[in-house]
CHARMM internal coordinates of N, CA and C (Angstrom, degrees):
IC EDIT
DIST 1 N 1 CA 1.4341
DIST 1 CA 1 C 1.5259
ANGL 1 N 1 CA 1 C 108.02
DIST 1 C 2 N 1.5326
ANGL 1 CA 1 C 2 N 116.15
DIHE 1 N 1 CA 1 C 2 N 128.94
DIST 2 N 2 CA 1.6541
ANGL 1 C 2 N 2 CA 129.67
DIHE 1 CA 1 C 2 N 2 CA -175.90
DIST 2 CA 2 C 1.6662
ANGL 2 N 2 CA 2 C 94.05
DIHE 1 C 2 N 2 CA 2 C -77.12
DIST 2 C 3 N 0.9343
ANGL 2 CA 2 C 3 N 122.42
DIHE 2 N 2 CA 2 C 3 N 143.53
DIST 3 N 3 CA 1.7722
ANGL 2 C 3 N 3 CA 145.47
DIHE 2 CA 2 C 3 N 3 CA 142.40
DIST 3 CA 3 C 1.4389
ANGL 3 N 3 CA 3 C 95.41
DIHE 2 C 3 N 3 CA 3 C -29.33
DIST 3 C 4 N 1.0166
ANGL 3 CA 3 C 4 N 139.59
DIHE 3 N 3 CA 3 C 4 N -71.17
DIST 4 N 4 CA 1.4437
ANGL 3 C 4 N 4 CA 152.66
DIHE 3 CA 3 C 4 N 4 CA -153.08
DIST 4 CA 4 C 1.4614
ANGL 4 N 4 CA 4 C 105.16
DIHE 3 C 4 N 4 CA 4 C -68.30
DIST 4 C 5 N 1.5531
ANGL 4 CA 4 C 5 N 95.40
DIHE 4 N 4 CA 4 C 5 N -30.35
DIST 5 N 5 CA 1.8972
ANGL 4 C 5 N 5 CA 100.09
DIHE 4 CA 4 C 5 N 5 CA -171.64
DIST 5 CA 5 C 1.7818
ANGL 5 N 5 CA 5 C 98.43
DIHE 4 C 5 N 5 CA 5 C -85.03
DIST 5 C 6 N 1.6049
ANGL 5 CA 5 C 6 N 121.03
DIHE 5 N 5 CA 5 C 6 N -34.16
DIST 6 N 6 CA 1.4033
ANGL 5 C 6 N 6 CA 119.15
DIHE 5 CA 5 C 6 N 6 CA -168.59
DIST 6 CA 6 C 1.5544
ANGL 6 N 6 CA 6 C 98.50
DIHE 5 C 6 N 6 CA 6 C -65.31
DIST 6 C 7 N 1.5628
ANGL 6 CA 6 C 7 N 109.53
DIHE 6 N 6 CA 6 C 7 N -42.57
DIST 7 N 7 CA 1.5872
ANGL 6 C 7 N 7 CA 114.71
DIHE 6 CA 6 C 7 N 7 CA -163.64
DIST 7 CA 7 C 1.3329
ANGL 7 N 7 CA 7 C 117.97
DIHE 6 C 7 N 7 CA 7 C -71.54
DIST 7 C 8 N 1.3134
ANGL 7 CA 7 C 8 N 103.87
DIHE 7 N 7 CA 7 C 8 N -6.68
DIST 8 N 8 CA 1.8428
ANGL 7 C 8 N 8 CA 118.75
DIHE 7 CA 7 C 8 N 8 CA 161.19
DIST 8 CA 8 C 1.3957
ANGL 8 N 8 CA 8 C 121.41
DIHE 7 C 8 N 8 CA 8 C -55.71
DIST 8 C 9 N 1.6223
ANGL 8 CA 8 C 9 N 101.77
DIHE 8 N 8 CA 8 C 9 N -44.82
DIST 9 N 9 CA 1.2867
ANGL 8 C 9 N 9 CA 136.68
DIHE 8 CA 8 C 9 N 9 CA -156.64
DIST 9 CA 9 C 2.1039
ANGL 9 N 9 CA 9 C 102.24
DIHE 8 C 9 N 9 CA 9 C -67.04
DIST 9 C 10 N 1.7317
ANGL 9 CA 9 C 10 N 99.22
DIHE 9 N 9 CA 9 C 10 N 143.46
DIST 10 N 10 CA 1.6379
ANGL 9 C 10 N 10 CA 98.27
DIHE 9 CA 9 C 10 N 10 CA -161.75
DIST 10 CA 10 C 1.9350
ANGL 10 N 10 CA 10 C 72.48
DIHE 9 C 10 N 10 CA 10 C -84.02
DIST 10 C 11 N 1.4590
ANGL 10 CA 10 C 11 N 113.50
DIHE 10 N 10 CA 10 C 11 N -165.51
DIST 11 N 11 CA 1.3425
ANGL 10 C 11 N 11 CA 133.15
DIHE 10 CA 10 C 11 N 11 CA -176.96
DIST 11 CA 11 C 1.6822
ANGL 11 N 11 CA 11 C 111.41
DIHE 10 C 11 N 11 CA 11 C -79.49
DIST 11 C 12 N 1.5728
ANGL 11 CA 11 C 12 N 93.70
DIHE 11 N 11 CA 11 C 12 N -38.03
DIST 12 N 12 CA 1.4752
ANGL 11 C 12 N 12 CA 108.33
DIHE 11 CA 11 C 12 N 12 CA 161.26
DIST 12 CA 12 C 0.8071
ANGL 12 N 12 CA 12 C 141.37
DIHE 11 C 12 N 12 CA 12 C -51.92
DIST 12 C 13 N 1.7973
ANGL 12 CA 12 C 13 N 115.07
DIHE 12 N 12 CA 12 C 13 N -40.39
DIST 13 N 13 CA 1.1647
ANGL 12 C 13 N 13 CA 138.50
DIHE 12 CA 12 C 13 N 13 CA -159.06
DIST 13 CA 13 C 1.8498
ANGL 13 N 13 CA 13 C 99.64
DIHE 12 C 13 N 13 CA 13 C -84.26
DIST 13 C 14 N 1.5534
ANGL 13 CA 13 C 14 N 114.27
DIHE 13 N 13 CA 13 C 14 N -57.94
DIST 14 N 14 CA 1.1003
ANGL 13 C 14 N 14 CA 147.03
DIHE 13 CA 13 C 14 N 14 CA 157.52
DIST 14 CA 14 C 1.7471
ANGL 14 N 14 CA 14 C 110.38
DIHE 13 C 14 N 14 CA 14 C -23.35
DIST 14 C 15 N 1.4870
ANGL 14 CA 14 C 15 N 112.89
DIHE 14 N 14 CA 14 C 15 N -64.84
DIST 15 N 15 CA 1.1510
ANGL 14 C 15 N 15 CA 117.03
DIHE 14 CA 14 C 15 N 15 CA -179.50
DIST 15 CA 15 C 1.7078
ANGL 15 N 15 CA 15 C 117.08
DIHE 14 C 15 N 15 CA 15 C -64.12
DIST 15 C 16 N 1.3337
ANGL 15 CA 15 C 16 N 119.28
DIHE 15 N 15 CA 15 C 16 N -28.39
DIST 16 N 16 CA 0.9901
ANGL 15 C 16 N 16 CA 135.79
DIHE 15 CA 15 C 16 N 16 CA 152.38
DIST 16 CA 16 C 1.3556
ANGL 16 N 16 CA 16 C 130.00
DIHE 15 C 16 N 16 CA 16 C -53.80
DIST 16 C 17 N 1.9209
ANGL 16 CA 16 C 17 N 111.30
DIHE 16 N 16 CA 16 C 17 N -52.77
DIST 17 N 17 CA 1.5019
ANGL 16 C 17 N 17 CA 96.17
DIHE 16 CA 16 C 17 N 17 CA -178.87
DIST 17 CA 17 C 1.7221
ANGL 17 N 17 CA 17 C 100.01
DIHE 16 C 17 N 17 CA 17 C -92.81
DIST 17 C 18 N 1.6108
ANGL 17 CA 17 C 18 N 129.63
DIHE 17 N 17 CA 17 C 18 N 26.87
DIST 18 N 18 CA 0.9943
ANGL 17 C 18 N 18 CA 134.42
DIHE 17 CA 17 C 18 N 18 CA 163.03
DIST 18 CA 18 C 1.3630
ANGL 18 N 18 CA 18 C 113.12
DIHE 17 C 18 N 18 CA 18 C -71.51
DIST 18 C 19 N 1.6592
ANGL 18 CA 18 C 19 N 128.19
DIHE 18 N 18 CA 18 C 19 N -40.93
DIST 19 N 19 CA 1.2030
ANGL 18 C 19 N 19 CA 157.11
DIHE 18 CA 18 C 19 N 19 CA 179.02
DIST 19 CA 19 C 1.1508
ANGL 19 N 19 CA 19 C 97.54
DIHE 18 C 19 N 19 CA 19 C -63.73
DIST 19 C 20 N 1.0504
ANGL 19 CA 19 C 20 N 131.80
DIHE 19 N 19 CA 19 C 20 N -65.40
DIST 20 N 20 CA 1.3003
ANGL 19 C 20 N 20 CA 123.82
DIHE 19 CA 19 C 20 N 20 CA -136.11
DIST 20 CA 20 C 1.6087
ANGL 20 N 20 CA 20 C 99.51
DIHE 19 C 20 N 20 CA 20 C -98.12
DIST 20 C 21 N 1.2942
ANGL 20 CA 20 C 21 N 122.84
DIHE 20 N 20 CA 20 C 21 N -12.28
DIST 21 N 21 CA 1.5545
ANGL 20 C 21 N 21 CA 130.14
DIHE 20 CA 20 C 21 N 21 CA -178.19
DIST 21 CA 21 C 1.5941
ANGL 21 N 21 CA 21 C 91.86
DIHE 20 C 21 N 21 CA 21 C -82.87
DIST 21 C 22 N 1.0613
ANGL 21 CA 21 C 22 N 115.71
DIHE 21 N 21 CA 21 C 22 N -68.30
DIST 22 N 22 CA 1.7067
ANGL 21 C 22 N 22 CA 110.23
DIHE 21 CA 21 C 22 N 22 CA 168.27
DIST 22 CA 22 C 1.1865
ANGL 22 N 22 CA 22 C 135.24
DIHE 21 C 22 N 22 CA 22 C -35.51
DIST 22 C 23 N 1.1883
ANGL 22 CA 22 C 23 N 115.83
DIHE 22 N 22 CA 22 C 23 N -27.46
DIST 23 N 23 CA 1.6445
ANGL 22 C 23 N 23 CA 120.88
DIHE 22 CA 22 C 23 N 23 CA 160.90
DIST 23 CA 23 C 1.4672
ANGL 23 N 23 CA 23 C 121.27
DIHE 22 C 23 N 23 CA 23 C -76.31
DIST 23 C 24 N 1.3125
ANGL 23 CA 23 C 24 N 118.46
DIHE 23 N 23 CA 23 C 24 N -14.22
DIST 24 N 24 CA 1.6182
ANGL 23 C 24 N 24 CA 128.38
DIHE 23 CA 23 C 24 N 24 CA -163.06
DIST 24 CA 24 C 1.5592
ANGL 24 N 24 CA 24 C 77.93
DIHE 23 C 24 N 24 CA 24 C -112.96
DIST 24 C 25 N 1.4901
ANGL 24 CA 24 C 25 N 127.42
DIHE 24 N 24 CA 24 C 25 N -34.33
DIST 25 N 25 CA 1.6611
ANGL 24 C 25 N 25 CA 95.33
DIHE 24 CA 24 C 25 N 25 CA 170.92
DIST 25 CA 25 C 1.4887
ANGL 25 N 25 CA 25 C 132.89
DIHE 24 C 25 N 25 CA 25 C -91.33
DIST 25 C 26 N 1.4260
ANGL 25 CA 25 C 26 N 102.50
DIHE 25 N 25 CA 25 C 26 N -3.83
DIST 26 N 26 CA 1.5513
ANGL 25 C 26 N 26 CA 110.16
DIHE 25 CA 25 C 26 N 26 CA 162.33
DIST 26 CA 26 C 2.0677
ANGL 26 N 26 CA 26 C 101.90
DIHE 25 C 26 N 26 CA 26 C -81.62
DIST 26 C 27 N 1.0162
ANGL 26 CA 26 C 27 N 129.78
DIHE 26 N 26 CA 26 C 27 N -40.26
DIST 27 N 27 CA 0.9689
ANGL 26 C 27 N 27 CA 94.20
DIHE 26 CA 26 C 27 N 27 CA -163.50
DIST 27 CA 27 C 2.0698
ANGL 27 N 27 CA 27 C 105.43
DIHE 26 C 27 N 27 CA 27 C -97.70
DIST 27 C 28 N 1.1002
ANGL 27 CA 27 C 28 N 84.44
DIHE 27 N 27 CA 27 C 28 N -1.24
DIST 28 N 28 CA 1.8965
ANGL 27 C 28 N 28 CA 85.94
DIHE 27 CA 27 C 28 N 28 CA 157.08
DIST 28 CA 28 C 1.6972
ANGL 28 N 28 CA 28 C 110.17
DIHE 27 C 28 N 28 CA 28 C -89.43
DIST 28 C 29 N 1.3007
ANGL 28 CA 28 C 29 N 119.57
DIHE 28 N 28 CA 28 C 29 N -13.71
DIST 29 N 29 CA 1.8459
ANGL 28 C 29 N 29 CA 104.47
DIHE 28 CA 28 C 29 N 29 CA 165.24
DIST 29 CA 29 C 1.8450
ANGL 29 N 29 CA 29 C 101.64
DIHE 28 C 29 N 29 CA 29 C -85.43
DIST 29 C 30 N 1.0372
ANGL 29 CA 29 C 30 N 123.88
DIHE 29 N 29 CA 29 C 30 N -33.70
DIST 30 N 30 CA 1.8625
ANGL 29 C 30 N 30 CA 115.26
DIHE 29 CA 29 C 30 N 30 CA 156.88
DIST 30 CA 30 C 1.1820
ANGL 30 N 30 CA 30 C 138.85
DIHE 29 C 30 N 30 CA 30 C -50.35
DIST 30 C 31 N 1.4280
ANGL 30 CA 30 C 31 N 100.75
DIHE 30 N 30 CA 30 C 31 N -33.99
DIST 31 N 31 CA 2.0386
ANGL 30 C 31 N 31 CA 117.68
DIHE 30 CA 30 C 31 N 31 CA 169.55
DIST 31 CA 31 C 1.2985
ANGL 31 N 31 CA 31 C 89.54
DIHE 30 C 31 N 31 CA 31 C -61.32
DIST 31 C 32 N 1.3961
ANGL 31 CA 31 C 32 N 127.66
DIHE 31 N 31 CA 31 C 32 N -56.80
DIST 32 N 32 CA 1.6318
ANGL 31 C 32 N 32 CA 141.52
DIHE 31 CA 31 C 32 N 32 CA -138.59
DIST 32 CA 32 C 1.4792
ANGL 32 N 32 CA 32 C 94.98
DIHE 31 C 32 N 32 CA 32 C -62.02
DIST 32 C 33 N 1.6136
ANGL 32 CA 32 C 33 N 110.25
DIHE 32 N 32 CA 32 C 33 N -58.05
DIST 33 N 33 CA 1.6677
ANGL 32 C 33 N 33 CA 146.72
DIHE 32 CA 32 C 33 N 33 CA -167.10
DIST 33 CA 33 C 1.4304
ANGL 33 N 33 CA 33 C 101.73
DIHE 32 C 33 N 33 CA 33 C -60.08
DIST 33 C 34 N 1.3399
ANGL 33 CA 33 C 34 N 126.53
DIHE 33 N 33 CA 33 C 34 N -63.50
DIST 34 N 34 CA 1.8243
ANGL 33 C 34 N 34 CA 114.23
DIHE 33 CA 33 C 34 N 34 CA 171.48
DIST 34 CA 34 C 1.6646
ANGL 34 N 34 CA 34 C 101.36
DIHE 33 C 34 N 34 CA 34 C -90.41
DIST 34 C 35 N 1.2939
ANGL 34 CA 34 C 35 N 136.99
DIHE 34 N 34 CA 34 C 35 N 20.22
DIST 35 N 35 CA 1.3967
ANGL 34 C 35 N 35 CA 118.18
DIHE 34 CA 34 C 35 N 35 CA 166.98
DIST 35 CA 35 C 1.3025
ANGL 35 N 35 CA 35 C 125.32
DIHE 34 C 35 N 35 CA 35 C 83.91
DIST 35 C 36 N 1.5081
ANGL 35 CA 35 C 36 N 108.42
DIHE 35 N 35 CA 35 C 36 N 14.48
DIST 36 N 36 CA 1.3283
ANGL 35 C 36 N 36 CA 91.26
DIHE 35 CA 35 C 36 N 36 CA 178.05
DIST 36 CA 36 C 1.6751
ANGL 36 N 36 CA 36 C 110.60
DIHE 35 C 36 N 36 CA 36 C -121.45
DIST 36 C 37 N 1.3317
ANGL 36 CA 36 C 37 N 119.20
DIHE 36 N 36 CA 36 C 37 N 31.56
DIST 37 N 37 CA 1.3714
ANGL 36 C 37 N 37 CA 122.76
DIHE 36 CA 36 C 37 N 37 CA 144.26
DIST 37 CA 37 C 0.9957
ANGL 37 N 37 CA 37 C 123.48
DIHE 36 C 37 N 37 CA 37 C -37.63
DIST 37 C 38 N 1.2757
ANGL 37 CA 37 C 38 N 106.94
DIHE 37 N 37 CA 37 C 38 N 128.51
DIST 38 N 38 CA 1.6711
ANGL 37 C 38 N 38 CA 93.82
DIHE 37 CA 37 C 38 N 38 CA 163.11
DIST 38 CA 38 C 1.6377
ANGL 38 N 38 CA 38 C 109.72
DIHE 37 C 38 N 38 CA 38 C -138.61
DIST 38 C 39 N 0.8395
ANGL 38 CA 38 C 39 N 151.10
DIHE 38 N 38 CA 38 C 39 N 32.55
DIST 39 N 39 CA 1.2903
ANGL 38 C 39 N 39 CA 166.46
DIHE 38 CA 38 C 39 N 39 CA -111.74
DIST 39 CA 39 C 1.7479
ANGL 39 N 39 CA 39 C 123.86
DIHE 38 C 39 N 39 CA 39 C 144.57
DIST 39 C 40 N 1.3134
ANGL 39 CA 39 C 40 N 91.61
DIHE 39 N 39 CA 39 C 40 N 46.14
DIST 40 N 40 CA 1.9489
ANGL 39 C 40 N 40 CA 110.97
DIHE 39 CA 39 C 40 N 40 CA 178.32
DIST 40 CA 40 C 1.5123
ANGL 40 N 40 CA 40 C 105.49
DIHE 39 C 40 N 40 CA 40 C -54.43
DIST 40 C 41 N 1.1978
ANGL 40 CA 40 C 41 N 136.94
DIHE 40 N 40 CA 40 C 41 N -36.29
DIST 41 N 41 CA 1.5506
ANGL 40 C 41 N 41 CA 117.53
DIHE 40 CA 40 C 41 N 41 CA 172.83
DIST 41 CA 41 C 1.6458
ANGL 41 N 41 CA 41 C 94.78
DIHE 40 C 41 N 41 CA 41 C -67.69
DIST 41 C 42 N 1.0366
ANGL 41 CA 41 C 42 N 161.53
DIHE 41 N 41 CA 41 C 42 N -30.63
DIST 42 N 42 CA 1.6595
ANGL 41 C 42 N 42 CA 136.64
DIHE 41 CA 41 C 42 N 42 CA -172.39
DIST 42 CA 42 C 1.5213
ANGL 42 N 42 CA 42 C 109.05
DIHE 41 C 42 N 42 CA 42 C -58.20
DIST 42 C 43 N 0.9531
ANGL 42 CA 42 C 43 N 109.22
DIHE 42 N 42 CA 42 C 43 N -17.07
DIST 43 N 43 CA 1.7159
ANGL 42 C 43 N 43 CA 116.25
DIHE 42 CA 42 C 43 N 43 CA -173.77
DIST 43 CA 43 C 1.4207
ANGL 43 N 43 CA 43 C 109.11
DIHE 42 C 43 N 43 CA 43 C -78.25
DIST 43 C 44 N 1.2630
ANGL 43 CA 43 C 44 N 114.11
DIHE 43 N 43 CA 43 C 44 N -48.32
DIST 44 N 44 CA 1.7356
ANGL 43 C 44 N 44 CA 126.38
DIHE 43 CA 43 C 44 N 44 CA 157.28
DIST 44 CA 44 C 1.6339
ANGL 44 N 44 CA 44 C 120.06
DIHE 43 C 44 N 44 CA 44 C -56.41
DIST 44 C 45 N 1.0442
ANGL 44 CA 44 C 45 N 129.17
DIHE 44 N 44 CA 44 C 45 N -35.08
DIST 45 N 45 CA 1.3784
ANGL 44 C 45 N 45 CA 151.24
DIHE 44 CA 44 C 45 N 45 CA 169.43
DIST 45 CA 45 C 1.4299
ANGL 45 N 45 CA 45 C 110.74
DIHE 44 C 45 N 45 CA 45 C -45.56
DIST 45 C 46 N 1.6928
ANGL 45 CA 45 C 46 N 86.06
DIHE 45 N 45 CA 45 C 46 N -87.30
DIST 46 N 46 CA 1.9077
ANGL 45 C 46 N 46 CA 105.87
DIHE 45 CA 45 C 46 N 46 CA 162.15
DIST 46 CA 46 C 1.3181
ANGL 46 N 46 CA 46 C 114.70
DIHE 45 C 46 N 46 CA 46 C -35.99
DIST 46 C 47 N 1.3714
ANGL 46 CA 46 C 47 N 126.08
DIHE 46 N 46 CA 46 C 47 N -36.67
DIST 47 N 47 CA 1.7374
ANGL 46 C 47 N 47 CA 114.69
DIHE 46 CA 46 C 47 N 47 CA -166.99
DIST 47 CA 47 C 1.4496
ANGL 47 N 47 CA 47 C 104.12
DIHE 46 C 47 N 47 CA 47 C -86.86
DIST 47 C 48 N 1.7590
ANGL 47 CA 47 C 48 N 116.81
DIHE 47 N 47 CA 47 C 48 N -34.54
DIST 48 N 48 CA 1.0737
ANGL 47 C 48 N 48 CA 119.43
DIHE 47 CA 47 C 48 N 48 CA -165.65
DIST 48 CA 48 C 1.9022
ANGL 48 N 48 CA 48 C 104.62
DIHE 47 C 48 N 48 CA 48 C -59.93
DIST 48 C 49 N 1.3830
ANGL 48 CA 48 C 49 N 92.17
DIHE 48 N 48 CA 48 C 49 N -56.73
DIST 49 N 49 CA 1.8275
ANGL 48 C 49 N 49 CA 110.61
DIHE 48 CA 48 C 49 N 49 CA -164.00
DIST 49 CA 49 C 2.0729
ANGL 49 N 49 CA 49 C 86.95
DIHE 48 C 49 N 49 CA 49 C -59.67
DIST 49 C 50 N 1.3740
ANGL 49 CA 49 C 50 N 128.55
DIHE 49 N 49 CA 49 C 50 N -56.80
DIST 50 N 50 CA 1.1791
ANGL 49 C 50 N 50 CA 118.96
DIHE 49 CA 49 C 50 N 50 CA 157.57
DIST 50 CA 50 C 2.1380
ANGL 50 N 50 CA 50 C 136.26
DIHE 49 C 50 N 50 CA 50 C -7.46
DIST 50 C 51 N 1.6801
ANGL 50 CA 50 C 51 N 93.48
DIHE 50 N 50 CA 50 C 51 N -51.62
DIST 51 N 51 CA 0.8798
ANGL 50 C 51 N 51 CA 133.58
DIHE 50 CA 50 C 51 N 51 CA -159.84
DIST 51 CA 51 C 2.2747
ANGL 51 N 51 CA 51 C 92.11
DIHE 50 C 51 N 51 CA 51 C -90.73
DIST 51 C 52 N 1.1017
ANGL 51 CA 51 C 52 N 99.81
DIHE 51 N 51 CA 51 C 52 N -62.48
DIST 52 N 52 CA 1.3800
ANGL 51 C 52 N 52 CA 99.27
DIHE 51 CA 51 C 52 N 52 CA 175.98
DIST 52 CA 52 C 1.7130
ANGL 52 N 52 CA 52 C 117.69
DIHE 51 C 52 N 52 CA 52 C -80.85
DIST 52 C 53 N 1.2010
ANGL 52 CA 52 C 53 N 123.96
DIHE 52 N 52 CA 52 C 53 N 10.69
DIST 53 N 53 CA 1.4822
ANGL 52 C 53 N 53 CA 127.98
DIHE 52 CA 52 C 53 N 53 CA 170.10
DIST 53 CA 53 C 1.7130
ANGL 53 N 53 CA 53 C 90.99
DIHE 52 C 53 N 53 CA 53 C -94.83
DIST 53 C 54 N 1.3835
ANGL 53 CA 53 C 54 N 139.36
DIHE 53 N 53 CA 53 C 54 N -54.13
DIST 54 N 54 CA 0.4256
ANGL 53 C 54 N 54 CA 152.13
DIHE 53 CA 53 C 54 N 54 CA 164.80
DIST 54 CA 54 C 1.6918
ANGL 54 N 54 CA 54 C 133.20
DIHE 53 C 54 N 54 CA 54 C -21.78
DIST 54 C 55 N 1.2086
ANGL 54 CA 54 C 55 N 92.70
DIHE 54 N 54 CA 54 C 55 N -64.46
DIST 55 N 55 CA 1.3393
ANGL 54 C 55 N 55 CA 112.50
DIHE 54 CA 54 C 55 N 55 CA 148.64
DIST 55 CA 55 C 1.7100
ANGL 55 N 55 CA 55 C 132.96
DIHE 54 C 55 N 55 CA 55 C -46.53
DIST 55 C 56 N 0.8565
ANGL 55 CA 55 C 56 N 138.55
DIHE 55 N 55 CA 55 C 56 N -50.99
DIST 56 N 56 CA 1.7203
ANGL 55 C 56 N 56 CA 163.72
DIHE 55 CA 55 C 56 N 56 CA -11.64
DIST 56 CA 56 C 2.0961
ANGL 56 N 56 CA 56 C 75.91
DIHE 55 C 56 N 56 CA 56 C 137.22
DIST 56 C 57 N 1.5094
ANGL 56 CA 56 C 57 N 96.29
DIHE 56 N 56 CA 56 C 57 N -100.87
DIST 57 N 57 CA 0.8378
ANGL 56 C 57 N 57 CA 103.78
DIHE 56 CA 56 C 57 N 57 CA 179.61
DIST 57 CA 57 C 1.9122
ANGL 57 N 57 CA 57 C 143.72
DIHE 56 C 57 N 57 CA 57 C -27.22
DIST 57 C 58 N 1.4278
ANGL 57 CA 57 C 58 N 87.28
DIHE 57 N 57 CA 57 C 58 N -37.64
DIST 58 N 58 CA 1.8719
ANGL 57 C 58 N 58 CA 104.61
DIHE 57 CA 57 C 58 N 58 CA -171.19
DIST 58 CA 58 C 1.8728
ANGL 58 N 58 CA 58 C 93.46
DIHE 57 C 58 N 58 CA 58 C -99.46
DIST 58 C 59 N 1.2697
ANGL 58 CA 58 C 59 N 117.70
DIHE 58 N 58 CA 58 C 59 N -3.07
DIST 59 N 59 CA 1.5258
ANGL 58 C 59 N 59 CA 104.33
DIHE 58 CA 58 C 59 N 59 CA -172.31
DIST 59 CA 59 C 1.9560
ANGL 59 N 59 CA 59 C 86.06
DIHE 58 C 59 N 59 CA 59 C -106.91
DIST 59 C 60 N 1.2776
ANGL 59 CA 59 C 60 N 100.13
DIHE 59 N 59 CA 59 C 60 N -18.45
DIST 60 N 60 CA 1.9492
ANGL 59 C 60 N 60 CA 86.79
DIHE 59 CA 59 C 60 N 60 CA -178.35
DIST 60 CA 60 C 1.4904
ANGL 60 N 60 CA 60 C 122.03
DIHE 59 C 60 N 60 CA 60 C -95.87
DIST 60 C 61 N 1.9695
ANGL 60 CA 60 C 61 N 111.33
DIHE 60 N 60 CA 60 C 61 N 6.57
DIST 61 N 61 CA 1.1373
ANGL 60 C 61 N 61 CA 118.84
DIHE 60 CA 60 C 61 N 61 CA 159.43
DIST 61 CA 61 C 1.4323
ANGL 61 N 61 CA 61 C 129.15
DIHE 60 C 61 N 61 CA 61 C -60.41
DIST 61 C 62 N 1.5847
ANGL 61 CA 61 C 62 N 98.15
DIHE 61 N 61 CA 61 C 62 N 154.32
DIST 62 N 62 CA 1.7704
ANGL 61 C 62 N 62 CA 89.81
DIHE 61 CA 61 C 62 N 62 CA -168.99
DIST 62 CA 62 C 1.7225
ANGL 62 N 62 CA 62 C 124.51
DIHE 61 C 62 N 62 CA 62 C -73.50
DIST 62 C 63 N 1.3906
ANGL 62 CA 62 C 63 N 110.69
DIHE 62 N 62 CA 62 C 63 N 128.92
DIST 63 N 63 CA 1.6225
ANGL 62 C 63 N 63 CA 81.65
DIHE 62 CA 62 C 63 N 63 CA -161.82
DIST 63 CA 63 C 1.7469
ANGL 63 N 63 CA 63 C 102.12
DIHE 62 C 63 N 63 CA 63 C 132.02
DIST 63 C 64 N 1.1429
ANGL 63 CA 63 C 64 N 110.66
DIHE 63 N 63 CA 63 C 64 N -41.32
DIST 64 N 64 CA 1.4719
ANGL 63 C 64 N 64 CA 134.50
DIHE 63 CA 63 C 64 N 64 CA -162.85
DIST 64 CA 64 C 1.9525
ANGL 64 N 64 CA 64 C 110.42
DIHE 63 C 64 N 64 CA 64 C -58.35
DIST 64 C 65 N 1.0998
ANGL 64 CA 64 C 65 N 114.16
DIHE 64 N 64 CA 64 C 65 N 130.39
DIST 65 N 65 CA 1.6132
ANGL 64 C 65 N 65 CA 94.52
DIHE 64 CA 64 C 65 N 65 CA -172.24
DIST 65 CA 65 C 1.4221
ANGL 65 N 65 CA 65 C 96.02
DIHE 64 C 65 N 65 CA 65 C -91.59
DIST 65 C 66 N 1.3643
ANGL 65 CA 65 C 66 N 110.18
DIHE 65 N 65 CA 65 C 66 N 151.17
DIST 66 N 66 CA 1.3155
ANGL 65 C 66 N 66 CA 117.87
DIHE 65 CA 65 C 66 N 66 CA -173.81
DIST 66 CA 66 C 1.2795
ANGL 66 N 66 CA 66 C 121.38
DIHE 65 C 66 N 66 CA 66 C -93.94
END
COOR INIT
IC SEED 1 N 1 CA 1 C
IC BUILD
């Protein structure tokens, strides 16, 4: 996921694909946990795009310098 594509994103939308990235990284640290990962960069992926909703989010609060 591009920066450009999150900053599209309404607060809603955001809070949502905030959710839903968090669930794909709990249940990719369980693949990891009995071994059946197989695709160890998604875990880096997930935290990053995690990491930029995140972001995203605290700069579109009210108040926020632009």
């Amino acid at each position: 996921m591009k920066f450009e594509d999150v900053r599209a994103m309404s607060p809603d939308q955001l809070k949502d694909e905030l959710l839903t990235l968090k669930k794909e990284a709990f249940n990719l640290r369980f693949q990891q946990a009995i071994g059946q990962l197989e695709n160890t960069a998604r875990m880096r992926e997930v935290r990053r795009d995690i990491a930029r909703v995140k972001t995203v989010l605290v700069g579109q609060r009210p108040g926020a310098e632009a």
